[in-house]
C-alpha positions as CSV (number, residue, x, y, z in Angstrom):
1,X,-24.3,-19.9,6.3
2,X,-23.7,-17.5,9.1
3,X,-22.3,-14.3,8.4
4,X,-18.6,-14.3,8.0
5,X,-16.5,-11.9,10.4
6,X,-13.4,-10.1,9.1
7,X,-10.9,-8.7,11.8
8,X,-9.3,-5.6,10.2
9,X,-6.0,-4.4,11.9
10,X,-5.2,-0.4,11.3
11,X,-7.9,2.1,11.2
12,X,-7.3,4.6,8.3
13,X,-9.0,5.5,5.0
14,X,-7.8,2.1,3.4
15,X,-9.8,0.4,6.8
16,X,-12.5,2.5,6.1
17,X,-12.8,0.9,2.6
18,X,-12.3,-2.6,3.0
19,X,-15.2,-2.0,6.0
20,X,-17.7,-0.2,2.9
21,X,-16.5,-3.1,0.6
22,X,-17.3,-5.8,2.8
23,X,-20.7,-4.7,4.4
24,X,-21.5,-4.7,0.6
25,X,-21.2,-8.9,0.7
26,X,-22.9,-8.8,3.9
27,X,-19.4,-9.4,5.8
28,X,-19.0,-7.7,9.1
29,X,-15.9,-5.7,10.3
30,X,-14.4,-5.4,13.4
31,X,-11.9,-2.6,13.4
32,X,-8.4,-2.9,15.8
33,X,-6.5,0.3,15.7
34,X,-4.0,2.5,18.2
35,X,-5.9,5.7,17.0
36,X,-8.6,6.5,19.1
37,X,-9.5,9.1,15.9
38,X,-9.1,6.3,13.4
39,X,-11.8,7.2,11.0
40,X,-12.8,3.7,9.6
41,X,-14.9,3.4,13.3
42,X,-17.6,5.4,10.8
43,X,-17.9,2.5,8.3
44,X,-17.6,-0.8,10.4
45,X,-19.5,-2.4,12.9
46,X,-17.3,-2.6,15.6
47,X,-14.1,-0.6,16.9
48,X,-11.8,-1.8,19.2
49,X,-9.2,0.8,20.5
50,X,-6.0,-0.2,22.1
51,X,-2.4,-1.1,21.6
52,X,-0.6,-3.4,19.6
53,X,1.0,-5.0,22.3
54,X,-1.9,-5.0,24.8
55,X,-2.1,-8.8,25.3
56,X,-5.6,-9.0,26.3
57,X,-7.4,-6.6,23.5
58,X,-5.8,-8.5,21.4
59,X,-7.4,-11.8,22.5
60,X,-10.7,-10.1,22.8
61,X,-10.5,-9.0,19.0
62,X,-9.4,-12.5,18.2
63,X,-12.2,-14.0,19.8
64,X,-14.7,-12.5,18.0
65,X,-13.3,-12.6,14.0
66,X,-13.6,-15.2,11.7
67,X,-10.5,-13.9,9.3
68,X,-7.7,-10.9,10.0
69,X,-6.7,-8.7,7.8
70,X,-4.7,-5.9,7.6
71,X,-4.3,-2.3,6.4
72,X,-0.9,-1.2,6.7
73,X,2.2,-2.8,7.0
74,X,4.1,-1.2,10.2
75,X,2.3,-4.1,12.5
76,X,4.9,-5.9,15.0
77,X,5.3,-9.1,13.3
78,X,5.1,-10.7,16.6
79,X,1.0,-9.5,17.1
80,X,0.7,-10.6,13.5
81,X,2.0,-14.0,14.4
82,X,0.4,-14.8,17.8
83,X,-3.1,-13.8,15.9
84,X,-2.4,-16.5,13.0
85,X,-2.5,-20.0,16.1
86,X,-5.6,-19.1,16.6
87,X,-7.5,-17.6,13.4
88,X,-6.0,-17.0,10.2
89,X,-4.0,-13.8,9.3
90,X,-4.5,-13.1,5.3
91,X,-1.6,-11.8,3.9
92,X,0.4,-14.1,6.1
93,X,2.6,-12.6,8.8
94,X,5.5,-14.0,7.3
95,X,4.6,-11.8,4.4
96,X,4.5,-8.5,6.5
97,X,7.9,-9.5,8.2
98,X,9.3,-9.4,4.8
99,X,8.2,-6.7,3.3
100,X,8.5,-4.7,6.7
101,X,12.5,-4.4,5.7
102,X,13.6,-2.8,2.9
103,X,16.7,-4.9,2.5
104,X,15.0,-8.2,3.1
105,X,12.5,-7.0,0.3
106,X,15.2,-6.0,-2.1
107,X,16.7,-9.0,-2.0
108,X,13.9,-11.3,-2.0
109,X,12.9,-9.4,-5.8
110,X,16.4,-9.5,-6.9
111,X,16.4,-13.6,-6.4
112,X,13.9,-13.8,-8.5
113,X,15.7,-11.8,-11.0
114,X,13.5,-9.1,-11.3
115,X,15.2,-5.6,-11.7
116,X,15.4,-3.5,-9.1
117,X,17.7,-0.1,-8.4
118,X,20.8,-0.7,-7.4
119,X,20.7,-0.4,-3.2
120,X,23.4,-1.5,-0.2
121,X,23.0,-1.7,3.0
122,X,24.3,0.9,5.5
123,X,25.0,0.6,8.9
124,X,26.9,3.5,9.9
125,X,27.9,6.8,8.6
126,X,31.4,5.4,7.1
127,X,29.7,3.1,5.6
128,X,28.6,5.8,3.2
129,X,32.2,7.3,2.2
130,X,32.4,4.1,0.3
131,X,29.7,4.3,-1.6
132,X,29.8,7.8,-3.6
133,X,29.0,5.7,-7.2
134,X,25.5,5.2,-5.9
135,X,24.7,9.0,-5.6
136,X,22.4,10.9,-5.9
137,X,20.5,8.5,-4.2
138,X,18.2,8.2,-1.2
139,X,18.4,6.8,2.1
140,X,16.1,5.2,3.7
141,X,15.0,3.4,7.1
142,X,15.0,-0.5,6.9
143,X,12.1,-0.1,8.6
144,X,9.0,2.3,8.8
145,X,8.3,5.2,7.5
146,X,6.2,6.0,4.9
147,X,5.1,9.2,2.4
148,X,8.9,10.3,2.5
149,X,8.9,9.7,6.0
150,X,12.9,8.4,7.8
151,X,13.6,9.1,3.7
152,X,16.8,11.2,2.9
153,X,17.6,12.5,-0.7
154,X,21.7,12.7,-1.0
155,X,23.2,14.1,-3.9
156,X,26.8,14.0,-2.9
157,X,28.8,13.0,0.3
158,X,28.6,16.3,2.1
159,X,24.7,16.6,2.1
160,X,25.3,13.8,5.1
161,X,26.9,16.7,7.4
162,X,23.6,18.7,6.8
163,X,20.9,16.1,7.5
164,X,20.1,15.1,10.9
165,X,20.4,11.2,10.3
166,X,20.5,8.9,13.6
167,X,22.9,6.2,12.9
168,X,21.3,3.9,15.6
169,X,19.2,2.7,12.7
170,X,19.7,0.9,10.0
171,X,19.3,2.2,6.1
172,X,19.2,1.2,2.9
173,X,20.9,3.7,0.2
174,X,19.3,3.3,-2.6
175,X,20.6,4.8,-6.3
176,X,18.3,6.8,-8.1
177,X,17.5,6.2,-11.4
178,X,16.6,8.8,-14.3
179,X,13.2,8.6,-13.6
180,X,10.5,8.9,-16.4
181,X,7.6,7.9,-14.7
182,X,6.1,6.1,-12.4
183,X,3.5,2.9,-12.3
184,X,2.0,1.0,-10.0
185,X,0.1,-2.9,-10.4
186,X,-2.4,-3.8,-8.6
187,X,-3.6,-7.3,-8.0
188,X,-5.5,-10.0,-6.3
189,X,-4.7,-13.3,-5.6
190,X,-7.0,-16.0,-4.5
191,X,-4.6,-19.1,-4.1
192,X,-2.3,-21.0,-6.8
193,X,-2.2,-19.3,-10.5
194,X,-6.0,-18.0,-9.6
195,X,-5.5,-14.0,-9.5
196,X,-7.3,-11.0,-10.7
197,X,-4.8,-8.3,-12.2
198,X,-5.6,-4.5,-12.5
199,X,-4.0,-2.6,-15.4
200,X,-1.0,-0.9,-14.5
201,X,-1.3,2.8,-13.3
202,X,0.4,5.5,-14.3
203,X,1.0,7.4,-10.8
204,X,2.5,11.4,-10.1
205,X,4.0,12.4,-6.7
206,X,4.9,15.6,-4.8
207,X,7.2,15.7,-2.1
208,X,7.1,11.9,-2.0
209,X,3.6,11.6,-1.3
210,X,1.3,9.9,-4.3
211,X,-0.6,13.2,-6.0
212,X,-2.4,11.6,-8.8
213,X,-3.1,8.0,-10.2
214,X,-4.6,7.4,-13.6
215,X,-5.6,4.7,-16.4
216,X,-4.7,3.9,-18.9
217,X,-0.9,4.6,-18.1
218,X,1.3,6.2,-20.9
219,X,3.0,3.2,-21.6
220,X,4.5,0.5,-24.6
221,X,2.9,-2.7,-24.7
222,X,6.5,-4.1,-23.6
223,X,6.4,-2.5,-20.0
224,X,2.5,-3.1,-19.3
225,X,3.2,-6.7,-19.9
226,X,6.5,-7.0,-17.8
227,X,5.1,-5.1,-15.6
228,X,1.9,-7.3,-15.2
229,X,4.3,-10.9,-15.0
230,X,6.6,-9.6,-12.7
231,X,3.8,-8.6,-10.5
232,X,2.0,-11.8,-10.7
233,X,5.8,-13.8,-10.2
234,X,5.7,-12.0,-7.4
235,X,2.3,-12.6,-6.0
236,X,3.2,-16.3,-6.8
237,X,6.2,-16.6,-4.8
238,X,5.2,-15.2,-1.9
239,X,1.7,-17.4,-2.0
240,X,0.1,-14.5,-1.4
241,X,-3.6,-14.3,-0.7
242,X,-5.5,-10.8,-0.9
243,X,-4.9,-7.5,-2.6
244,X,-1.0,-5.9,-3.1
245,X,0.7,-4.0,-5.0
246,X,3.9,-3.9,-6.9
247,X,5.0,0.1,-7.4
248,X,7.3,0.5,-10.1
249,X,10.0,3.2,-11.4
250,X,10.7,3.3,-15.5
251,X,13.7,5.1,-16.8
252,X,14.6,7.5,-19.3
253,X,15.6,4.2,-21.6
254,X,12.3,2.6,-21.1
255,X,14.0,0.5,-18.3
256,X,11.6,-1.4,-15.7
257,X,12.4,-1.2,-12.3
258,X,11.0,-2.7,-9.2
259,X,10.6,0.4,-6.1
260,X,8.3,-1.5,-3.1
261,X,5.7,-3.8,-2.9
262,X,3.2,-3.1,-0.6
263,X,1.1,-5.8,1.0
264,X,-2.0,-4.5,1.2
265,X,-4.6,-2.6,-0.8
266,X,-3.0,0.6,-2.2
267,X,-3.7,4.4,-2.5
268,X,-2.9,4.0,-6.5
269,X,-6.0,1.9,-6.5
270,X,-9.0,4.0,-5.6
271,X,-9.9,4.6,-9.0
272,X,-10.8,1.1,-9.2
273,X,-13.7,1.5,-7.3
274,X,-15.5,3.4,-9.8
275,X,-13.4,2.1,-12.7
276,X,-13.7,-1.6,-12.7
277,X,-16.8,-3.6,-12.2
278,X,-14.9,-5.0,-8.8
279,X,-12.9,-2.8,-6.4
280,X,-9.0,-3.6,-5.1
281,X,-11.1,-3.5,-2.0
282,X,-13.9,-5.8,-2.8
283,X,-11.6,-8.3,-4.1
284,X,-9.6,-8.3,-1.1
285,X,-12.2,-9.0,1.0
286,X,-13.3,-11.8,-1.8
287,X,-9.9,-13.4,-1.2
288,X,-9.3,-13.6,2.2
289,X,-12.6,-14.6,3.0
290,X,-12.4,-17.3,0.3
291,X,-15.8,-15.9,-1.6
292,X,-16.2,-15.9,-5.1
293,X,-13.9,-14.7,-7.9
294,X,-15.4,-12.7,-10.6
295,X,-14.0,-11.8,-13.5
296,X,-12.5,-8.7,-13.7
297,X,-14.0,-5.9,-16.3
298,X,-13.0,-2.4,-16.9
299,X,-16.1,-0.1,-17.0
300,X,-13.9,3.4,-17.9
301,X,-10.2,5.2,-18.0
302,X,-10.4,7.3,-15.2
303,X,-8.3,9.7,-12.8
304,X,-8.0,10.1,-9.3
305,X,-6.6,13.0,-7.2
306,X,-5.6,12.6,-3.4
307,X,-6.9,15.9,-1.3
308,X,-4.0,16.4,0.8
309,X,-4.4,19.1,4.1
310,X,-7.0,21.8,3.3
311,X,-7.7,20.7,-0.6
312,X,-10.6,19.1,1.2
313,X,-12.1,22.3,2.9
314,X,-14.2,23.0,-0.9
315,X,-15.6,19.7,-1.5
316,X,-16.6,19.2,2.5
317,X,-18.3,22.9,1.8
318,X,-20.4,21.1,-1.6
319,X,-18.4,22.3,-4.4
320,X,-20.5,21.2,-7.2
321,X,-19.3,18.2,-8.8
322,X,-19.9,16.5,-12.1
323,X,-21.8,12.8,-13.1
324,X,-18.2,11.6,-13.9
325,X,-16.9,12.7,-10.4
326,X,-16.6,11.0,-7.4
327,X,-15.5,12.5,-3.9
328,X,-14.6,10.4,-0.8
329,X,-13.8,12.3,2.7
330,X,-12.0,10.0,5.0
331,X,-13.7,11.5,7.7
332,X,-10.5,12.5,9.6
333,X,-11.0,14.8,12.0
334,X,-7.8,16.2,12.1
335,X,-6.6,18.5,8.8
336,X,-2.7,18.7,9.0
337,X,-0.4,19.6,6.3
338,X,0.3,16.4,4.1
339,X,-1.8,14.4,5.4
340,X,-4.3,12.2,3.3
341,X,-8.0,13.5,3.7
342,X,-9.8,12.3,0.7
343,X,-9.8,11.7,-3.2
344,X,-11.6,12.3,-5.8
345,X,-11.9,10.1,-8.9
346,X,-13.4,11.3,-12.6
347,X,-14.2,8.9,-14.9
348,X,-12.9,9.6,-18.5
């Protein structure tokens, strides 16, 4: 059998990844990203640089994959689509165009009467006046933004006056709930009823951007197996095939709640490359290039810490780590003040 070629769209740390993953089942990776920096050029076998409209770099990349993936969801739906005539796009596009829109997305979970926070759609500023019984809440872009990016916390009406909001897009104010904790489900899905499902993880952010994941989550036995369905109803009815991830928000009364799925392999899931006896990563790749599924087995609890802007500076200068430690630099050549640079992970 000759060696199977996996077209990876996007070019950051979760590229990177995937690329280490699948050079590990002797797949190659070609890598299409916008970012002429984008560090997962270290880890694959071939880069291409260019836009996601430019028409012919596009064919080019399409011409030499197998299979096409992708690492982040803020891909025009239209590249997406035109890739999947000619070779297949795992998640499918129609998947991304989905999930791409907030309000499309909460609605799609509410149908399948799964709880979500309470949310309406806004499209202009007066829109708001009517809505004081969902505050405090937080506004959002339908579309884009990420890591509390085109996000807007509102407490009451007159915080709008004060935040420079441009009503030429479209939101989604969503009501915030008393918030316990966070978790977050991981899972793989292969094709019908055939998945592998992580353990949920018990997940800390600062200033919207994910701090800290770890397992086991402090949870009852109610919520990691609600959780866990809900996640795999999900996976189901979309007919997912790859890696996503359900995040979800549980209240002060023990109360589920469904926050965002993202399509893709997910920053909670890092740990489960030293954790589990398969990655998130690995079984991505698995999925969408229809290889074998292996039982999934849990080796050890562990924690994992994002190293956000200069936290990376010690461990790049060999700060001494122990057996149960684990430190991955993304290789981004840029340090800048929130921005993701590397994790480590220590095994419990």
């Amino acid at each position: 059998m000759s060696e199977i070629s996996l077209g990876i769209i996007g070019g950051g740390q979760l590229g990177s990844m995937l690329s280490i993953s699948a050079r590990k089942l002797n797949i190659k990776t070609i890598i299409y990203s916008d970012d002429k920096d984008a560090p997962a050029q270290n880890f694959c076998n071939e880069f291409i640089f260019a836009s996601y409209d430019d028409k012919d770099k596009i064919n080019d990349f399409v011409q030499k994959v197998d299979i096409i993936t992708y690492e982040f969801e803020n891909i025009p739906y239209e590249t997406l689509s035109e890739m999947n005539k000619l070779k297949t796009v795992s998640p499918k596009p129609s998947v991304n165009r989905l999930i791409q829109h907030r309000l499309a997305e909460k609605d799609f979970i509410n149908k399948l009467n799964i709880r979500t926070t309470r949310y309406a759609g806004i499209n202009n500023k007066s829109d708001l006046n009517a809505l004081e019984d969902f505050l405090p809440g937080i506004l959002k872009t339908t579309t884009m933004g990420y890591d509390g990016k085109g996000q807007y916390p509102i407490k009451r009406l007159e915080d709008i006056e004060n935040l420079k909001i441009d009503f030429n897009k479209e939101y989604i104010l969503e009501k915030l709930v008393k918030l316990k904790k966070e978790i977050s489900v991981i899972i793989t899905r292969f094709s019908n009823n055939r998945y592998e499902i992580y353990e949920p993880i018990e997940n800390v952010h600062e200033d919207q951007i994910l701090k800290q994941s770890k397992i086991p989550a402090n949870i009852n036995d109610k919520i990691f197996e609600q959780s866990k369905d809900w996640s795999i109803q999900i996976a189901e009815e979309l007919k997912y095939v790859g890696t996503l991830c359900i995040e979800f928000f549980i209240d002060r009364n023990d109360n589920l709640y469904v926050n965002e799925i993202a399509p893709r392999v997910h920053n909670s899931g890092h740990l489960t490359i030293n954790a589990f006896n398969v990655s998130q990563f690995e079984n991505h790749v698995r999925a969408v290039c229809s290889l074998e599924q292996i039982p999934l087995k849990k080796i050890s609890n562990a924690e994992m810490i994002n190293l956000i802007g200069e936290q990376i500076q010690p461990y790049r200068q060999n700060l001494k780590l122990s057996d149960n430690q684990f430190f991955f630099d993304y290789l981004k050549k840029e340090i800048k003040e929130k921005r993701k640079m590397g994790h480590l992970t220590t095994l419990k």
